[in-house]
N, C-alpha and C positions, 0 to 999 in steps of 0.2 A: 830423627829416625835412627831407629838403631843398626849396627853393623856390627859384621862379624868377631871385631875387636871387641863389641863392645859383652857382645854373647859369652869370648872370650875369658871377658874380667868376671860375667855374672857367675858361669860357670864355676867360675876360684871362689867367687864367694860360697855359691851353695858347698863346696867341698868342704869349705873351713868350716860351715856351718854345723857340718857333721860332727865334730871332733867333739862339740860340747853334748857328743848323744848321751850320756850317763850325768851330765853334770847340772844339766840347766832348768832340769823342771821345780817348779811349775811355771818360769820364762819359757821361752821359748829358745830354740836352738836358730841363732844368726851369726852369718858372716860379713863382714864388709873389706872391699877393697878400692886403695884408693892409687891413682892413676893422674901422671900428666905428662903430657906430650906421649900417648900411648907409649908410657914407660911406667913400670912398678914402681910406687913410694913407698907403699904400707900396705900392711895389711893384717886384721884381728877376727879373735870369733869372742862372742858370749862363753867365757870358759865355765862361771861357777855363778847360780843364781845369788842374788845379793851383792857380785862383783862389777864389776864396767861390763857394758855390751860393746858389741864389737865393735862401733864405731868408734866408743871411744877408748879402745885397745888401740884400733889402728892409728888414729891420730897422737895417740903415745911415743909411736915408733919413732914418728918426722918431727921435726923442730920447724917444716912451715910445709902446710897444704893449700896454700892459697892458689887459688885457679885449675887446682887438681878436681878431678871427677870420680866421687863415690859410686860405688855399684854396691848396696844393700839387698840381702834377700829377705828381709823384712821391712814395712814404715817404718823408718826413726822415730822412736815413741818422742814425747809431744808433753809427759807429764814428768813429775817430780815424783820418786818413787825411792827405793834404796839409795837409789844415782840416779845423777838429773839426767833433764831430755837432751835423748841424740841429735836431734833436729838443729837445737839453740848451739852444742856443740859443733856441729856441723857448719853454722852459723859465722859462729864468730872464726873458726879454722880459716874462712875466705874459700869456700868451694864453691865453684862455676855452677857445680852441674852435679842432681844425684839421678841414678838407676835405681830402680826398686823395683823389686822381682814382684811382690804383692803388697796390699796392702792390711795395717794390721787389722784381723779379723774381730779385734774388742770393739763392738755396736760403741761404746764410751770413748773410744778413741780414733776409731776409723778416720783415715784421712783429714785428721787435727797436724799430725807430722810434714802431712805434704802440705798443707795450708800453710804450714808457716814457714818452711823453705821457699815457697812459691812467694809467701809475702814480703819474704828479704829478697828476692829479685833472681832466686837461684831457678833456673833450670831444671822440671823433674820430669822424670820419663816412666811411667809404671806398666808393670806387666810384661816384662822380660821373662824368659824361662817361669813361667810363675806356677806351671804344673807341678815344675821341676821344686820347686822351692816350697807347695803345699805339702809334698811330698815330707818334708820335712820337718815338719809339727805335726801331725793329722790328730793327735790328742788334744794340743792346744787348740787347733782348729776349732775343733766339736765341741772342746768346754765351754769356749768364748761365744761360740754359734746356739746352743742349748744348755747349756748350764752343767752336761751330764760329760764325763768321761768316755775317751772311746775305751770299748773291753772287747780282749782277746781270750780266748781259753783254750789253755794248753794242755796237750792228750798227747797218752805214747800208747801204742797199739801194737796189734802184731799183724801179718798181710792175712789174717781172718779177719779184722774189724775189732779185737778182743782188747779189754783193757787190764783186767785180772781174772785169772782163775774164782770161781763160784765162792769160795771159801772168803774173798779178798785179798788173796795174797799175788802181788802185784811186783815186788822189786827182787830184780831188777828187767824189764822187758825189753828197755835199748842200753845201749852199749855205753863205754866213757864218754865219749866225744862227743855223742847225742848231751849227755848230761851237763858238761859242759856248756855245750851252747845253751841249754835253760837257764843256766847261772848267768848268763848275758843277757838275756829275756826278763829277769827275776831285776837285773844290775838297773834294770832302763825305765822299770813301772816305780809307777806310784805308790801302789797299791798292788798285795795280792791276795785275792781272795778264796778259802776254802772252807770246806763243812766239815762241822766239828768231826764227823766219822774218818775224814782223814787224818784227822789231830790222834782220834781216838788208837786206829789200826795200825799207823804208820808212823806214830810219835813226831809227826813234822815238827821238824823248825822254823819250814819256809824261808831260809834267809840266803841271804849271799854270802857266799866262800870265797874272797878275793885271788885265792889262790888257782883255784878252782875256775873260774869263770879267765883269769889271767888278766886282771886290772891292778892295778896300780893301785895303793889303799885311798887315796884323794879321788878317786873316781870310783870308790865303794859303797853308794850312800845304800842304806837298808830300809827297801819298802815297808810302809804300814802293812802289819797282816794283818787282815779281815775274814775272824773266823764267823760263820754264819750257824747259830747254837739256839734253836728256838728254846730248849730246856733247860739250855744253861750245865751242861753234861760237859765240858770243856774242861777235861784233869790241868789241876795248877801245877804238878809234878814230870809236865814234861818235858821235854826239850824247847817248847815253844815258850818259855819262861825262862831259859836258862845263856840268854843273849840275841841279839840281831835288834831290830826296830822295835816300836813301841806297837802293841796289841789291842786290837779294838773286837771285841768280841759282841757280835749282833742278836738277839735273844724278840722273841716271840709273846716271852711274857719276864714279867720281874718276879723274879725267887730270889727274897731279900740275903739267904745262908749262903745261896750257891753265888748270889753276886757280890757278896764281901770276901767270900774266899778269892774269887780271880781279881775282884781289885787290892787286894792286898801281895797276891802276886803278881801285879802291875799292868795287871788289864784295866782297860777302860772298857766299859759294860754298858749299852744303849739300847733302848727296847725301838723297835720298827715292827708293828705288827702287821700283815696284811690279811686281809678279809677271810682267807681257808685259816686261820692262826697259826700258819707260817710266816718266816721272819718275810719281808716285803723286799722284792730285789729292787723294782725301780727304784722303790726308797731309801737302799743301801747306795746305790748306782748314784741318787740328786745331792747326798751327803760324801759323800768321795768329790764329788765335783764343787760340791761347796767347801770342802779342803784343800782348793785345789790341785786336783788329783787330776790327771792328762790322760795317761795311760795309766787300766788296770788290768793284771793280770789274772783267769780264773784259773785256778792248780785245783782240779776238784774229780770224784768221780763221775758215772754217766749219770746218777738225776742229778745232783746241783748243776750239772751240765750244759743237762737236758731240759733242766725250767730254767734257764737263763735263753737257752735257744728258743724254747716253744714260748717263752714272753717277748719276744724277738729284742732281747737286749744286748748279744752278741755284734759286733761290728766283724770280727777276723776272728780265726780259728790257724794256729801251730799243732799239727798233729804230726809226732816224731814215730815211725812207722819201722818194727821191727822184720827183720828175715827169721818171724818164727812163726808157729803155730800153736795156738792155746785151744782150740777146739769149739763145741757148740754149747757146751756147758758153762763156759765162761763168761765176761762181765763185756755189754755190748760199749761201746765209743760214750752213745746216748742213749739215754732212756729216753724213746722219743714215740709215743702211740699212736703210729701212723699205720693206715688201713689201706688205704687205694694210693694208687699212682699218683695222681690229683695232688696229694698231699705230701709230696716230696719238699724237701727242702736242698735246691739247688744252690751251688756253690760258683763261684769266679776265681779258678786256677792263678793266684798271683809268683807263685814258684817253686818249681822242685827242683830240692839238691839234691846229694850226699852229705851226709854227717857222718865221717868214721863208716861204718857198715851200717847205718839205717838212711832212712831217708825223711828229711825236713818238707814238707808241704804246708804253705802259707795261701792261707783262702781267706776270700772276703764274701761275707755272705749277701744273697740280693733278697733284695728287701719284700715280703709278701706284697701280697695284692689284696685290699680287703675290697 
């Protein structure tokens, strides 16, 4: 049974767990801590995908764990992968006894980790803080669970509901420190995705500023951008060609002129068509996830916005809320063609801050009813 010490140790793990927020996808973000005679030995997190997971960071530290007790916020994986299984690690260290916050959520490995601890004679205890510890993948969660990434889209408005003036002109409606925090937002996904009219209006780059966001260059990795271009209208002359991650630009149909000029400016060019002959989101949303891709960000006006919402492929919504007013002429959140009451689309307040002079609001959307 578990005890308050033991909540204690779990708790340190999910915090360390954190630190690898920008480093570790498409793994997962884990901590372990390792403990004997309720006294600290060690302790590691999963820093950089491709490197040691945390367990076996933490058993780095000590020169002997034998009879110590692991507290994991993830199953010690079970297979041979970049680096071997934490479990056989665990193993051979001589550890008593592990904690595991949850178990891994891959159908292909689920509870392989605890099987073979429990088969060397150790000790396991699962489902300690384990809310606490979903909390801390929910991309990896959903990939593993459906194949699909969870997506976020991200909107800055003004306290009328407004995203741009009629015309499209748009920057700047929040302040620095709003902007800021996007470049943390931008630092964390996998993927970010917009329509080519934002490429076209606002010459985006979509990338991360290390400066800017205030990371450290080893914790700057540069999301896939995913322009969404049914026409293939994606100018190769603009900032979005001229550094950051590699570009994958989504098309409706193949224009053999238009798609050799952006692969020669280093786009990658895939056709996804969907039934209206627009480009097909689920189908953008099943190939992110077959890259895998955990979290994606959408950076886009009110309709890509708004057909991501009205296909219900949004999980959370960032909307950075300015102290201004643009008026009734201007460019709504969503384009969303809702007629009666009925048809609302109700949110789940997950939290509001301050940013500098705007305000940060994090919703999770509830799921319709059919």
């Amino acid at each position: 049974m578990s005890t308050a010490l033991d909540a204690r140790w779990m708790a340190r793990a999910i915090q360390l767990a954190e630190r690898g927020h920008f480093t570790t996808s498409p793994n997962p973000k884990v901590g372990c801590v390792l403990v004997r005679n309720d006294e600290l030995l060690a302790e590691g997190w999963h820093i950089r995908a491709g490197e040691g997971h945390a367990e076996v960071n933490a058993l780095a530290q000590v020169d002997d764990a034998s009879g110590a007790t692991a507290y994991v916020s993830l199953e010690p994986c079970s297979h041979h992968g970049k680096t071997g299984p934490c479990a056989e690690a665990l193993i051979m260290a001589g550890v008593k006894r592990v904690v595991v916050a949850m178990e891994d959520p891959n159908p292909q490995v689920s509870g392989r980790g605890v099987q073979l601890l429990r088969d060397a004679g150790i000790v396991v205890e699962i489902g300690l803080q384990q809310s606490e510890a979903e909390k801390l993948n929910p991309g990896f969660i959903k990939r593993m669970k459906t194949g699909l990434p969870r997506t976020r889209a991200k909107l800055a408005m003004s306290v009328d509901g407004r995203t741009a003036m009629a015309s499209g002109e748009s920057q700047w409606i929040t302040g620095a420190e709003a902007r800021r925090d996007v470049q943390r937002l931008r630092a964390a996904s996998c993927a970010i995705v917009s329509g080519v009219d934002t490429v076209i209006y606002d010459d985006a780059a979509l990338t991360v500023r290390p400066e800017q966001a205030e990371l450290a260059e080893d914790q700057c990795r540069q999301p896939l951008r995913v322009i969404l271009d049914s026409k293939l209208r994606t100018p190769v002359k603009g900032k979005l060609f001229q550094g950051g991650g590699p570009v994958l630009i989504v098309a409706a149909a193949d224009m053999p002129e238009a798609r050799e000029a952006l692969e020669q400016a280093g786009a990658e060019v895939m056709i996804l068509a969907g039934e209206d002959g627009r480009v097909d989101l689920a189908a953008v949303l099943k190939e992110l996830g077959r890259r895998q891709c955990n979290e994606v960000l959408v950076e886009s006006g009110a309709t890509l916005a708004g057909a991501f919402l009205q296909a219900e492929l949004l999980d959370a919504l960032t909307v950075y809320m300015a102290p201004t007013l643009l008026g009734r002429k201007a460019r709504p959140l969503f384009e969303l063609p809702l007629d009666d009451m009925n048809s609302q689309r109700r949110l789940h307040i997950d939290d509001i801050r301050a940013v500098g002079n705007d305000w940060r609001l994090d919703a999770t959307l509830h799921t319709v009813a059919h």
